[in-house]
Biotite code that builds the C-alpha atoms (Angstrom):
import biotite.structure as struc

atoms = struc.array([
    struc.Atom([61.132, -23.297, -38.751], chain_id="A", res_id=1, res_name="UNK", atom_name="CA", element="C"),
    struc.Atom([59.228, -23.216, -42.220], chain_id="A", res_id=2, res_name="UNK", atom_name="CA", element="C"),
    struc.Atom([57.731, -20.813, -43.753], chain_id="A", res_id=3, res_name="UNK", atom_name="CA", element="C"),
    struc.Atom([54.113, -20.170, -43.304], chain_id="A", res_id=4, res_name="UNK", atom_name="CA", element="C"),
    struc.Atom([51.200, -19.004, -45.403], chain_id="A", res_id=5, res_name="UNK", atom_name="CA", element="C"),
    struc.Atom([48.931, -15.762, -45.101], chain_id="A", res_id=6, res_name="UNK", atom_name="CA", element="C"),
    struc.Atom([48.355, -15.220, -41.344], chain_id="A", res_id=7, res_name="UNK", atom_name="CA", element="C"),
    struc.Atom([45.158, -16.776, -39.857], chain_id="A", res_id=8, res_name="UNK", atom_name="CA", element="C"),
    struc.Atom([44.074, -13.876, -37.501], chain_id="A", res_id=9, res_name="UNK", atom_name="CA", element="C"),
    struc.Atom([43.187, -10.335, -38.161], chain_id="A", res_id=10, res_name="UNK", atom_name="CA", element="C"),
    struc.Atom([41.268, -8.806, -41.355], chain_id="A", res_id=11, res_name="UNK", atom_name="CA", element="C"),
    struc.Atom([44.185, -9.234, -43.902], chain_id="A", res_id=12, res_name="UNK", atom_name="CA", element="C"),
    struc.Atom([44.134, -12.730, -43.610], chain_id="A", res_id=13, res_name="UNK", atom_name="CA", element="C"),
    struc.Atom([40.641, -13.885, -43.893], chain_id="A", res_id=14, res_name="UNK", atom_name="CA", element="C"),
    struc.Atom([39.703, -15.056, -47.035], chain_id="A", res_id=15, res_name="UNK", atom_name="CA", element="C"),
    struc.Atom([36.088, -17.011, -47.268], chain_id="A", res_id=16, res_name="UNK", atom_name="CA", element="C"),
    struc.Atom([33.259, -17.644, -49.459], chain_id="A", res_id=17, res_name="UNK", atom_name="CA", element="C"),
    struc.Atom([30.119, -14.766, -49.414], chain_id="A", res_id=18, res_name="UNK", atom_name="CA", element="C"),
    struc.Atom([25.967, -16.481, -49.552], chain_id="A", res_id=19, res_name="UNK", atom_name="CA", element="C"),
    struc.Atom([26.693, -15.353, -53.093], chain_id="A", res_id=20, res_name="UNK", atom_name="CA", element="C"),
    struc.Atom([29.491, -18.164, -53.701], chain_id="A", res_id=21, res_name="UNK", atom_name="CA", element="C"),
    struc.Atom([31.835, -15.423, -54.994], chain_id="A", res_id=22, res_name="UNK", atom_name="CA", element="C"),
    struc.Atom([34.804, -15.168, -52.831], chain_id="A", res_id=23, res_name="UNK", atom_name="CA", element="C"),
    struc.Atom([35.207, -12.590, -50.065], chain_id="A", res_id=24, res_name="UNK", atom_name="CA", element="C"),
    struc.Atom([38.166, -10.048, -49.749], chain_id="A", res_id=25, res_name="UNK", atom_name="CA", element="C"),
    struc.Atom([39.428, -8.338, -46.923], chain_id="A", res_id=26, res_name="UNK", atom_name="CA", element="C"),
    struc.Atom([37.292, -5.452, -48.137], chain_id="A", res_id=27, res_name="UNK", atom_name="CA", element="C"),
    struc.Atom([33.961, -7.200, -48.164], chain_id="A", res_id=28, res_name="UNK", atom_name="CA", element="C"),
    struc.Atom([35.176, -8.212, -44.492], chain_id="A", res_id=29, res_name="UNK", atom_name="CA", element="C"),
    struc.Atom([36.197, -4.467, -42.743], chain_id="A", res_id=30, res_name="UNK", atom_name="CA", element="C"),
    struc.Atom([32.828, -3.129, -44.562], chain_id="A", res_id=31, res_name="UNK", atom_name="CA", element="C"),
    struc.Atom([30.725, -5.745, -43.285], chain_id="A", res_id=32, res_name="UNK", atom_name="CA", element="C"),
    struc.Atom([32.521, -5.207, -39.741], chain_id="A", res_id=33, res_name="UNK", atom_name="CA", element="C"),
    struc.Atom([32.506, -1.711, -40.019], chain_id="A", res_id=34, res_name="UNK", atom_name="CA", element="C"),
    struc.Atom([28.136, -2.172, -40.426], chain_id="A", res_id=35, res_name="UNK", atom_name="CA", element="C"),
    struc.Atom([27.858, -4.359, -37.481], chain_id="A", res_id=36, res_name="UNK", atom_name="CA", element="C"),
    struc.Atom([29.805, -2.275, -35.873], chain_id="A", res_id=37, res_name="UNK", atom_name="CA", element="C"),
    struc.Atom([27.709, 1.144, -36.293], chain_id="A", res_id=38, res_name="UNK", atom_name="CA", element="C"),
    struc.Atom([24.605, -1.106, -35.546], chain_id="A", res_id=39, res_name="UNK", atom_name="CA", element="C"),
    struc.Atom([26.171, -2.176, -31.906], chain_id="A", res_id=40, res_name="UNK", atom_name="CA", element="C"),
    struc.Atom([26.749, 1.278, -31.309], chain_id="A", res_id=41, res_name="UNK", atom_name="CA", element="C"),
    struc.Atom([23.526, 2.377, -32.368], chain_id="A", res_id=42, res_name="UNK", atom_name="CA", element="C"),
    struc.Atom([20.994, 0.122, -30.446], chain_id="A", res_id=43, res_name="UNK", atom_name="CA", element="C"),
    struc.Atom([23.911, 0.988, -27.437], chain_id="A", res_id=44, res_name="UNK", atom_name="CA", element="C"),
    struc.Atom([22.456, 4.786, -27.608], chain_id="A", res_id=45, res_name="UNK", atom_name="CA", element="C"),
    struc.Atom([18.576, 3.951, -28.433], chain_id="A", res_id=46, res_name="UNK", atom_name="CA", element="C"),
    struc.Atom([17.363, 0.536, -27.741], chain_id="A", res_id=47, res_name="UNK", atom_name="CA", element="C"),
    struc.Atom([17.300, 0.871, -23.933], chain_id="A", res_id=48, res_name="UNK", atom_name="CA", element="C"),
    struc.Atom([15.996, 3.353, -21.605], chain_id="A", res_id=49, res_name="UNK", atom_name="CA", element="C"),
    struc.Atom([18.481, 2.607, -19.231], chain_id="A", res_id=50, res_name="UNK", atom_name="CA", element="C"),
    struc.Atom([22.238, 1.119, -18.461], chain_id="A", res_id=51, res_name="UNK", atom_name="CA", element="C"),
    struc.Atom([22.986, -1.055, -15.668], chain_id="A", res_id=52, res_name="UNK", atom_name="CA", element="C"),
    struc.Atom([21.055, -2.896, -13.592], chain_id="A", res_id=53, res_name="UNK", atom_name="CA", element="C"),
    struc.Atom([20.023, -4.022, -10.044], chain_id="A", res_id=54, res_name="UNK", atom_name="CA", element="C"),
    struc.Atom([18.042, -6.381, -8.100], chain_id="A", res_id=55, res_name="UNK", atom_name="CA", element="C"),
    struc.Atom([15.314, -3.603, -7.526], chain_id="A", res_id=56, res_name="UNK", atom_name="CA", element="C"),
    struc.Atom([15.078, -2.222, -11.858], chain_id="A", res_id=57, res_name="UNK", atom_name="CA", element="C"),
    struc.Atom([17.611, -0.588, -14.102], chain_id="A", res_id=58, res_name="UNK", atom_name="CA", element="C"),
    struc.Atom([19.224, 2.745, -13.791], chain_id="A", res_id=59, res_name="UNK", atom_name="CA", element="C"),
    struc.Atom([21.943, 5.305, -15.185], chain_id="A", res_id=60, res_name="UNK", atom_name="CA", element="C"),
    struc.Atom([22.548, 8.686, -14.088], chain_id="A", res_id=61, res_name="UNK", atom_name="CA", element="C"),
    struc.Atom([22.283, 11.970, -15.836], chain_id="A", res_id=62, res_name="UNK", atom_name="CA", element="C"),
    struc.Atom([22.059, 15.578, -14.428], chain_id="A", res_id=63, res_name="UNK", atom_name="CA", element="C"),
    struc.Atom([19.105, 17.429, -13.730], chain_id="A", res_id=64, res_name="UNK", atom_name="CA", element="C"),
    struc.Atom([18.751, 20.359, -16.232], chain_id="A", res_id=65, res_name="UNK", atom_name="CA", element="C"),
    struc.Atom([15.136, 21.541, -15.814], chain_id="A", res_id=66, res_name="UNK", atom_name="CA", element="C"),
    struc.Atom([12.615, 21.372, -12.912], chain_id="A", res_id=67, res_name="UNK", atom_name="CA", element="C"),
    struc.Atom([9.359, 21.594, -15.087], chain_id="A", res_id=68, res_name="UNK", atom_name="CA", element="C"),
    struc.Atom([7.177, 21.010, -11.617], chain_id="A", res_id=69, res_name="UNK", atom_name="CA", element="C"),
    struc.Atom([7.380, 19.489, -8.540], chain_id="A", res_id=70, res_name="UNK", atom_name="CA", element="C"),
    struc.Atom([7.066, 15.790, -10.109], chain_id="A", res_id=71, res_name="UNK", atom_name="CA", element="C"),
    struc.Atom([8.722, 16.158, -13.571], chain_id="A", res_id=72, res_name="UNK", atom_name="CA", element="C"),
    struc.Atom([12.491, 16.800, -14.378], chain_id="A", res_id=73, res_name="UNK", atom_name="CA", element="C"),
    struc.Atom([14.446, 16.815, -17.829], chain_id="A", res_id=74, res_name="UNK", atom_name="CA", element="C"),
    struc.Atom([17.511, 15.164, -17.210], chain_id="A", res_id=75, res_name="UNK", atom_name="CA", element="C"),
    struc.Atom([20.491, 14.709, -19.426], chain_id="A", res_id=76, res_name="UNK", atom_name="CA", element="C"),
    struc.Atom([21.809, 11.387, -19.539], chain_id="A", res_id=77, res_name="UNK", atom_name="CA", element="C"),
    struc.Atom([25.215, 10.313, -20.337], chain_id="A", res_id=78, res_name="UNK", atom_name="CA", element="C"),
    struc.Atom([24.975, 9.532, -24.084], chain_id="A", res_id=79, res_name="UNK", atom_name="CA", element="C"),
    struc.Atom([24.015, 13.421, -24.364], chain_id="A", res_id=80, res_name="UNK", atom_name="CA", element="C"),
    struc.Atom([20.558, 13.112, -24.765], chain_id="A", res_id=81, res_name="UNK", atom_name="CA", element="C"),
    struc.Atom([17.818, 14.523, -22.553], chain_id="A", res_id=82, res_name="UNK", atom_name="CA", element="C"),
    struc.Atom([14.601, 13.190, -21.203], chain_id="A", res_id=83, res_name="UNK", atom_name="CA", element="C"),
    struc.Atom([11.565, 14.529, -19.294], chain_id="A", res_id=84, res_name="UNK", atom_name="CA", element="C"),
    struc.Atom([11.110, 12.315, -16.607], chain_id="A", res_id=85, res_name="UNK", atom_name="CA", element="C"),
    struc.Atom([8.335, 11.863, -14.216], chain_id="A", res_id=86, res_name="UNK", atom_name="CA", element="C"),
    struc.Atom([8.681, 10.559, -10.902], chain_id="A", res_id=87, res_name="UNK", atom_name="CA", element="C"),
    struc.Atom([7.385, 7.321, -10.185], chain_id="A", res_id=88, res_name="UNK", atom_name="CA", element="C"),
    struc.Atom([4.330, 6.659, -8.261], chain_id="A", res_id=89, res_name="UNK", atom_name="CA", element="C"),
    struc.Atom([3.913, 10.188, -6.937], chain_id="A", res_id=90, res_name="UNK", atom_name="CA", element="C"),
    struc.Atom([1.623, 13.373, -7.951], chain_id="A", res_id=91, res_name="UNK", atom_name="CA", element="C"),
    struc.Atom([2.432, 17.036, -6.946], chain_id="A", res_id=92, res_name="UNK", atom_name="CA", element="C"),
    struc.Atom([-0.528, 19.775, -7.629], chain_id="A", res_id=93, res_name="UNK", atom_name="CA", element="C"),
    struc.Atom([-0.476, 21.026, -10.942], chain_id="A", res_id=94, res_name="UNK", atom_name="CA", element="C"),
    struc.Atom([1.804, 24.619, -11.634], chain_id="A", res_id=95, res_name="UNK", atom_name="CA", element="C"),
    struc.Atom([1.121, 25.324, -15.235], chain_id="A", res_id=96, res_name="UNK", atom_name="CA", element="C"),
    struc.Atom([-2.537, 24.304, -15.606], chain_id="A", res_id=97, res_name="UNK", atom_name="CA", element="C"),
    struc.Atom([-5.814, 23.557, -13.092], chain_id="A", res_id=98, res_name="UNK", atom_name="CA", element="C"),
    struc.Atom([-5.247, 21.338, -10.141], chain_id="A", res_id=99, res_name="UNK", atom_name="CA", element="C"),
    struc.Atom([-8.231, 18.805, -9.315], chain_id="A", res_id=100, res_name="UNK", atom_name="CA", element="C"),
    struc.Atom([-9.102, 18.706, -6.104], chain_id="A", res_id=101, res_name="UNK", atom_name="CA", element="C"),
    struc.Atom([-10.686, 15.461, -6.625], chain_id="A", res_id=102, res_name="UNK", atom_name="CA", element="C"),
    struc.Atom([-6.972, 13.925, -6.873], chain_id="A", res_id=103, res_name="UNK", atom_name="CA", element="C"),
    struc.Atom([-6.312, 15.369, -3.156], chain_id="A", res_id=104, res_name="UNK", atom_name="CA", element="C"),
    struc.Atom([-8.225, 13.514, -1.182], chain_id="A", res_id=105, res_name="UNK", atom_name="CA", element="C"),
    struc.Atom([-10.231, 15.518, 1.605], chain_id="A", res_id=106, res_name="UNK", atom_name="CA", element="C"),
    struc.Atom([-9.085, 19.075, -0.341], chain_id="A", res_id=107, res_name="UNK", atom_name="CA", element="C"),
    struc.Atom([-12.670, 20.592, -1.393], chain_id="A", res_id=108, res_name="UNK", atom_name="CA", element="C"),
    struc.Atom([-13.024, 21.104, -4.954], chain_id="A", res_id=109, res_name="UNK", atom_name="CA", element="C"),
    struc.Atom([-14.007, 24.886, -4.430], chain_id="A", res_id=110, res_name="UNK", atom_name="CA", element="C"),
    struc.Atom([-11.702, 28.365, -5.158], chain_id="A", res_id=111, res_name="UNK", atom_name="CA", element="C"),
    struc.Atom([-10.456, 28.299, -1.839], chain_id="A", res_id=112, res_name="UNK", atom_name="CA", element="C"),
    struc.Atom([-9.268, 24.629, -2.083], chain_id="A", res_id=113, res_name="UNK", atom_name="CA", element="C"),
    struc.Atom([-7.686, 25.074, -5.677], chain_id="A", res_id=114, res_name="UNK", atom_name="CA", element="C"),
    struc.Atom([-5.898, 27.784, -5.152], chain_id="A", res_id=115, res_name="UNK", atom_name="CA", element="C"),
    struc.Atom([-4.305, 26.149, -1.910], chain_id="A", res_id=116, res_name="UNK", atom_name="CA", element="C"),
    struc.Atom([-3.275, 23.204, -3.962], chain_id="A", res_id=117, res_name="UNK", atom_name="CA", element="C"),
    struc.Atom([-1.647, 26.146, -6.503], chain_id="A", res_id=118, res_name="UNK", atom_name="CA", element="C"),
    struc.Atom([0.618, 27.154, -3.900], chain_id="A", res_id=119, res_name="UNK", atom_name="CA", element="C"),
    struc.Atom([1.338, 24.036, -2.740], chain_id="A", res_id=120, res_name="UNK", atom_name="CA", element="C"),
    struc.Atom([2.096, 22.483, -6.082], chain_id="A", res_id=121, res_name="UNK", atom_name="CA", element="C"),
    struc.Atom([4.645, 25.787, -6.616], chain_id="A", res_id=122, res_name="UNK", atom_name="CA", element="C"),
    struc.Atom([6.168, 25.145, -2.878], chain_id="A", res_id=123, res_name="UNK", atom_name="CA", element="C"),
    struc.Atom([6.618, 21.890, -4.016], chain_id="A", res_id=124, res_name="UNK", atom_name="CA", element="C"),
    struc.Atom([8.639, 23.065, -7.386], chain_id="A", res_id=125, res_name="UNK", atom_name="CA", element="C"),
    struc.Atom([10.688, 25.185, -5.111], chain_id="A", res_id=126, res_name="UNK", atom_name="CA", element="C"),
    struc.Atom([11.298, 22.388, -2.905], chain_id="A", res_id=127, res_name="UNK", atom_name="CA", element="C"),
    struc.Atom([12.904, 20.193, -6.006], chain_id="A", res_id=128, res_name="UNK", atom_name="CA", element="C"),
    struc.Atom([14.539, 22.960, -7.249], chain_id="A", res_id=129, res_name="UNK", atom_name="CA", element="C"),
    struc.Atom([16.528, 23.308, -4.109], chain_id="A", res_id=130, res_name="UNK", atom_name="CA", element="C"),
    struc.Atom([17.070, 19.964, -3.705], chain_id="A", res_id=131, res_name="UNK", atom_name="CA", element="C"),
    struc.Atom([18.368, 18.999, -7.314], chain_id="A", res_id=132, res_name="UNK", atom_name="CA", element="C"),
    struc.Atom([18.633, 21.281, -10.023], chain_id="A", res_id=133, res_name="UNK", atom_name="CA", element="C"),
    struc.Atom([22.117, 21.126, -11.733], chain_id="A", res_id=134, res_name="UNK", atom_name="CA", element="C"),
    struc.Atom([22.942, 17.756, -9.501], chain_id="A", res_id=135, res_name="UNK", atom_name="CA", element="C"),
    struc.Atom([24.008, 14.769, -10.932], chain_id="A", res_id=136, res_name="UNK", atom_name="CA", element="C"),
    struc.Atom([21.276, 12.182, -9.783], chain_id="A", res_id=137, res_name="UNK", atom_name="CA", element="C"),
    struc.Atom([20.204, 8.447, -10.238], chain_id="A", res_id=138, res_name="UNK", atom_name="CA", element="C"),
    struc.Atom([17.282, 7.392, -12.730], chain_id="A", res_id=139, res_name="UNK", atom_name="CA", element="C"),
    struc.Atom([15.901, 3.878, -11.418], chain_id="A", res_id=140, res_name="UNK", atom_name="CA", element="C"),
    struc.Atom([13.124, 2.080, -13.452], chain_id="A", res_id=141, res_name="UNK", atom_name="CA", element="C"),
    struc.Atom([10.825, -0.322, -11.777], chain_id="A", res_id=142, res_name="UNK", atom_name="CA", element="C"),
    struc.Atom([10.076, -3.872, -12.526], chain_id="A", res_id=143, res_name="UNK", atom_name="CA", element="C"),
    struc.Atom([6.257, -4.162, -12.147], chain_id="A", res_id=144, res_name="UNK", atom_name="CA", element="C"),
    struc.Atom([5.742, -0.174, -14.383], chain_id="A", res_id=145, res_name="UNK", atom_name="CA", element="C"),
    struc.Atom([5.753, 0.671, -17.213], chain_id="A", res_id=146, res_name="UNK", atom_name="CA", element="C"),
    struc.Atom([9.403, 2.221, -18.887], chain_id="A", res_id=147, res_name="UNK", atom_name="CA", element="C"),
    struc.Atom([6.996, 4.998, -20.085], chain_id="A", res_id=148, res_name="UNK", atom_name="CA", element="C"),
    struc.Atom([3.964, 7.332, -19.046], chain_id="A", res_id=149, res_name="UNK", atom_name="CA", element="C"),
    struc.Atom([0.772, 8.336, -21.371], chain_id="A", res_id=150, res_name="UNK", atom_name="CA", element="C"),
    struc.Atom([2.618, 11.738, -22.223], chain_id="A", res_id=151, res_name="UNK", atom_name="CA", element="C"),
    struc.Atom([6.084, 9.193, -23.348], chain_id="A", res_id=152, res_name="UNK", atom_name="CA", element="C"),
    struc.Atom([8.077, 10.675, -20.555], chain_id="A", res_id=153, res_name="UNK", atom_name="CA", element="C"),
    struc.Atom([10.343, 8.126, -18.723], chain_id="A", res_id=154, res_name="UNK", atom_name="CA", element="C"),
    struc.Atom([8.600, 6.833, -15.446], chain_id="A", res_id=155, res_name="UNK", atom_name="CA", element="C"),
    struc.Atom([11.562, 6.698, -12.922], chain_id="A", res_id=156, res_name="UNK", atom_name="CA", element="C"),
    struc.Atom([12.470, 6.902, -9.115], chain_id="A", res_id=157, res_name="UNK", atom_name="CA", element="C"),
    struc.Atom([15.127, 9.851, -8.204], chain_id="A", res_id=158, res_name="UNK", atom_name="CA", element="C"),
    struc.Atom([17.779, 9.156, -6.295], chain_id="A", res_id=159, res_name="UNK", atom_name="CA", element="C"),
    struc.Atom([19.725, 12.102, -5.452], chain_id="A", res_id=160, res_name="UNK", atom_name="CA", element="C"),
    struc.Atom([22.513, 12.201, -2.181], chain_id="A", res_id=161, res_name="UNK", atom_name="CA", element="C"),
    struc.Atom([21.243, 8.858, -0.441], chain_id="A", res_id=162, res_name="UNK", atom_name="CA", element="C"),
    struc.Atom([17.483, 9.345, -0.533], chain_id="A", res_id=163, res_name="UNK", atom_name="CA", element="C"),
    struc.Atom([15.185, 8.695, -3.041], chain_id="A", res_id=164, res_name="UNK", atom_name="CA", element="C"),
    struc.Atom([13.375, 11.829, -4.195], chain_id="A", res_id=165, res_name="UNK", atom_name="CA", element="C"),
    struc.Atom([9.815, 10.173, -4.776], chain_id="A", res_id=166, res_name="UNK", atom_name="CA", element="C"),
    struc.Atom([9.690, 9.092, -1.451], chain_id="A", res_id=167, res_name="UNK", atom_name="CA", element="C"),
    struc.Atom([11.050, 12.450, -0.062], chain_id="A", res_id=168, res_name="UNK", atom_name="CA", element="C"),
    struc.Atom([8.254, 14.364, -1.437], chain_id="A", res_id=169, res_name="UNK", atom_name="CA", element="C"),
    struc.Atom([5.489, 11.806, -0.458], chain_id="A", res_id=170, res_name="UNK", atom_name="CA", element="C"),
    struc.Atom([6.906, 11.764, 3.449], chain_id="A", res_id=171, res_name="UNK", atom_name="CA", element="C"),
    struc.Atom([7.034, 15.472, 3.249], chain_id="A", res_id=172, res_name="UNK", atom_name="CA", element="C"),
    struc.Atom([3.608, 15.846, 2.103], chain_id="A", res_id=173, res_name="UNK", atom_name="CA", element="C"),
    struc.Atom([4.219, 18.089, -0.964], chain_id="A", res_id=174, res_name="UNK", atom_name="CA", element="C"),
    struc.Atom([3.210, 15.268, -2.994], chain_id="A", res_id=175, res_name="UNK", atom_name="CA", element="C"),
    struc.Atom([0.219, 12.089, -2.880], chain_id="A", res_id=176, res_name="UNK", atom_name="CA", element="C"),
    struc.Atom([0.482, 8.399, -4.010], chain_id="A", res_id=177, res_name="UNK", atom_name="CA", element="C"),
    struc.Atom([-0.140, 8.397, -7.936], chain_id="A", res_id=178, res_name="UNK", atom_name="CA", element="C"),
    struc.Atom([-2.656, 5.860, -8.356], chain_id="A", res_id=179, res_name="UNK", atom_name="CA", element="C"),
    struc.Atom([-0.413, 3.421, -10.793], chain_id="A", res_id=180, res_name="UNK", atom_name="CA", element="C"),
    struc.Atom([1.415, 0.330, -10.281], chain_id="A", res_id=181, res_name="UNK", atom_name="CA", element="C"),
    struc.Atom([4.612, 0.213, -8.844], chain_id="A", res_id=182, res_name="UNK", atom_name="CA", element="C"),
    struc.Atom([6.753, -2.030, -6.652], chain_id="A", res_id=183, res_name="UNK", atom_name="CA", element="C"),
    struc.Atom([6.992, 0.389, -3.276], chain_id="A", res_id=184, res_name="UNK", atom_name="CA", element="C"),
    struc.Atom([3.442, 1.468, -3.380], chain_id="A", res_id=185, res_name="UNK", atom_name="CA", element="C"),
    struc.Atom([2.336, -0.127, 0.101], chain_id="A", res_id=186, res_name="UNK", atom_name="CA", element="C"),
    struc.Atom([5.233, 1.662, 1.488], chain_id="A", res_id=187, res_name="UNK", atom_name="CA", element="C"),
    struc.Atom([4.561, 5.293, -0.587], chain_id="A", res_id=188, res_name="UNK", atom_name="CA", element="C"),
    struc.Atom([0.725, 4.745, 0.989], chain_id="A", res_id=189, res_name="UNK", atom_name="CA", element="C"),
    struc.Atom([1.879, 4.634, 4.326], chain_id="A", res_id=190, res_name="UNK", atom_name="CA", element="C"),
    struc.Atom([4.159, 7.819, 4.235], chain_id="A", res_id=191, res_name="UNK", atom_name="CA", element="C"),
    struc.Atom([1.004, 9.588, 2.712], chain_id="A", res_id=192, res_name="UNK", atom_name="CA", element="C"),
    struc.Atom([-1.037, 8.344, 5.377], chain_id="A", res_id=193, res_name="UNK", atom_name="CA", element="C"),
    struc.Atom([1.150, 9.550, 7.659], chain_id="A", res_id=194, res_name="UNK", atom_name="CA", element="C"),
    struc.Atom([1.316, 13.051, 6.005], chain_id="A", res_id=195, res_name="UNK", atom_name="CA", element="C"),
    struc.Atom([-2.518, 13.473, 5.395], chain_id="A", res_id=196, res_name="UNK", atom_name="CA", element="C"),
    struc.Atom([-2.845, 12.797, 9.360], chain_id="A", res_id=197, res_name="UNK", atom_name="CA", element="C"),
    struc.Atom([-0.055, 15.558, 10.432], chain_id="A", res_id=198, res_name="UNK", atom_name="CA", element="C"),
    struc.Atom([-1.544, 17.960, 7.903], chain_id="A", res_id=199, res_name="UNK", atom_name="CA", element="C"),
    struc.Atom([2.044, 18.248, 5.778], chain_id="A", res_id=200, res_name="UNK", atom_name="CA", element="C"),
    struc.Atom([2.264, 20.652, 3.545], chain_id="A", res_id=201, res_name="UNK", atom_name="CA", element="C"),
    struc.Atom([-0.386, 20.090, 0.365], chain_id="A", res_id=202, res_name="UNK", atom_name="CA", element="C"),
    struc.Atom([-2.884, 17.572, 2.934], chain_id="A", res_id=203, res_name="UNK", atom_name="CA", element="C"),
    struc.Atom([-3.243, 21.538, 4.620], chain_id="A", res_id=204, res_name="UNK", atom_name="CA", element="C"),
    struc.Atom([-5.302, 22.493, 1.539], chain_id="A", res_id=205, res_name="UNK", atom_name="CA", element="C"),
    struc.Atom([-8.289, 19.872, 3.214], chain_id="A", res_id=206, res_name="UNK", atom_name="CA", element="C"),
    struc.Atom([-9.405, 22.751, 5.826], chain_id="A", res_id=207, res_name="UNK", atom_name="CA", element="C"),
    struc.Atom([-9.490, 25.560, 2.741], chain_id="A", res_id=208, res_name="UNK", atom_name="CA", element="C"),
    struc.Atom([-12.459, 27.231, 3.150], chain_id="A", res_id=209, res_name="UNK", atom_name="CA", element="C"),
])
């Protein structure tokens, strides 16, 4: 067999002409690989709010590091960074400033009915807090919301051991429908429905005096 000439594969061997017309060397080549490189890796950490995908949205997981109220998390994704998210299509009393009543339906915008809604909105930050803080849990975007809320924090359903933690909170009545779109809201409406009528947990706060 003959000899051959400078092999054809790999970064030693390539040899070509730059936009410039100058010819390139293999050093023009591993920096210019090396860029694209870094650049692949970079939009792989920032250009998407979420990996994988599934017939319903996209989702990745992440671990639960702060419960900041009944209907917000911060989560810590794989890649090491951390985002506040807010559940998707749901709305738990406010903890840290004044609930409105006039977000309850039927609760009576009076002391007596915000101070109900207090309680309920910190029963229903206990009630998360048990259920998922320091678990490793499932971050699910939806098709027909937006990726982000108003405040930039990542609109998302929760799935944590088989159920989905949106939906949890709705059918338990520590949280009502968030008036929004989203692809499971005839479904969320009915599970609040369904609350209001057993008096669950916040829908109590209607009879406040």
């Amino acid at each position: 067999m003959g000899t051959t000439g400078p092999a054809s594969g790999g970064l030693a061997g390539i040899h070509s002409r730059n936009t410039n017309g100058r010819d390139s060397t293999p050093t023009d080549v591993r920096r210019l690989f090396a860029t694209t490189l870094l650049a692949v890796l970079a939009c792989t950490a920032g250009c998407g709010q979420f990996l994988g995908s599934s017939a319903a949205g996209t989702s990745q997981n992440g671990t639960v590091v702060e419960v900041v109220d009944g209907d917000t998390l911060d989560v810590r994704l794989a890649n090491g960074t951390t985002e506040r998210v807010r559940l998707l299509g749901v709305d738990t009393p406010e903890v840290h400033v004044e609930t409105e009543p006039e977000h309850f339906a039927g609760v009576p915008d009076t002391e007596a009915g915000r101070a109900c809604l207090r309680r309920a909105g910190e029963n229903a930050s206990a009630f998360v807090e048990r259920r998922v803080a320091g678990e490793r849990v499932r971050l699910e975007s939806d098709p027909t919301a937006d990726r982000r809320g108003s405040y930039g924090r990542l609109l998302a359903y929760v799935h944590h051991d088989g159920q989905t933690l949106n939906y949890v909170l709705v059918e338990t009545g520590h949280a009502g429908v968030y008036p929004s779109t989203f692809q499971q809201r005839e479904r969320y409406e009915t599970a609040a429905s369904t609350a209001r009528d057993a008096d669950r947990g916040l829908w109590r706060c209607r009879s406040a005096g």
